[in-house]
C-alpha positions, 0 to 999 in steps of 0.5 A: 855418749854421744848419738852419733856414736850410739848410732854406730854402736848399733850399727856395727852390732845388728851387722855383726848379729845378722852374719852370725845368723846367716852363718849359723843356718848355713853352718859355716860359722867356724868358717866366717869366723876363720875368715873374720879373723883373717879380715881383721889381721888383714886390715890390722896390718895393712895401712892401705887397707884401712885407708880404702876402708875409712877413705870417703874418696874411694867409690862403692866399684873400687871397693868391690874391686878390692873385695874381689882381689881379697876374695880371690887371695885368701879363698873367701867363703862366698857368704861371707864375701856377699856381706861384705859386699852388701855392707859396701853397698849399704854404705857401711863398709867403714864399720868393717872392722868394728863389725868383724870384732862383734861378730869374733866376739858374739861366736865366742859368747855363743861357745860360753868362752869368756874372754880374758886378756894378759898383758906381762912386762916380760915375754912369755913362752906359749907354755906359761901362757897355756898354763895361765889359760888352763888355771883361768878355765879351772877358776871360772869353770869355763872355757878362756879365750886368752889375748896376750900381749908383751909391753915393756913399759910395765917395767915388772908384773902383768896385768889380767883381766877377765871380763870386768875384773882386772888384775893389775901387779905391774910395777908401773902401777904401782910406781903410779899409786907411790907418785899419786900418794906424794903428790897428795901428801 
């Protein structure tokens, strides 16, 4: 890893952690935590969002306009909007998005949730997902935040992973290993 890079591992993560701070002695943490993840649908779906963001041409006023319009649209809580605005201020709204995952991710870990991610080749319904969720939870004995995701180039099979293990039965997988196996043979 590079310096720069380290750097901005912890940049975005003393950010993410000060919210966090600020949020739990003000009790709003749920709150921000809503908000945070609306912020981060938001400049998921939005390419002019993330222009704005990563755009060295877009000045700290416009950018504070922009929060305030945001902030306006979607009821911001005002802690959480003075961040924001305090990151734009200390030149380190470009890491925005970055520091809104650490801080979804430091309110999970602060519940004793570990997070798991599901990934199948067919799309499957909010019950079978409960289910695999439910057995998780029983399997690790605690609470399971479960991302799901549908990708068809699996062809069969799913994919699980819970913190640092992972569970691969997809057919690609497979079908990669068979072609690994003739190319070495």
């Amino acid at each position: 890893m590079s310096k720069k890079d380290s750097l901005s591992e912890v940049t975005f993560s003393r950010y993410s952690l000060a919210l966090y701070e600020l949020a739990d002695e003000s009790k709003l943490v749920k709150d921000i935590e809503n908000q945070a993840l609306t912020m981060v649908d938001l400049i998921s779906k939005s390419e002019d969002l993330k222009f704005c963001i990563k755009s060295p041409t877009i000045n700290k006023s416009e950018l504070e306009k922009l929060i305030n319009i945001i902030s306006e649209k979607t009821n911001i809580n005002e802690l959480f909007k003075r961040f924001l605005l305090f990151l734009i201020d200390k030149r380190r709204f470009f890491y925005v998005d970055r520091i809104l995952k650490e801080f979804i991710e430091t309110c999970s870990k602060k519940r004793g949730e570990i997070k798991a991610e599901l990934i199948s080749a067919k799309e499957l319904s909010e019950n079978d997902i409960e289910n695999v969720k439910k057995d998780l939870s029983n399997s690790f004995n605690s609470k399971i935040r479960l991302s799901y995701k549908n990708d068809k180039s699996l062809v069969g099979g799913l994919i699980l992973q819970v913190g640092s293990t992972m569970i691969d039965t997809s057919i690609k997988n497979k079908l990669q290993k068979i072609e690994k196996q003739m190319i070495e043979a």
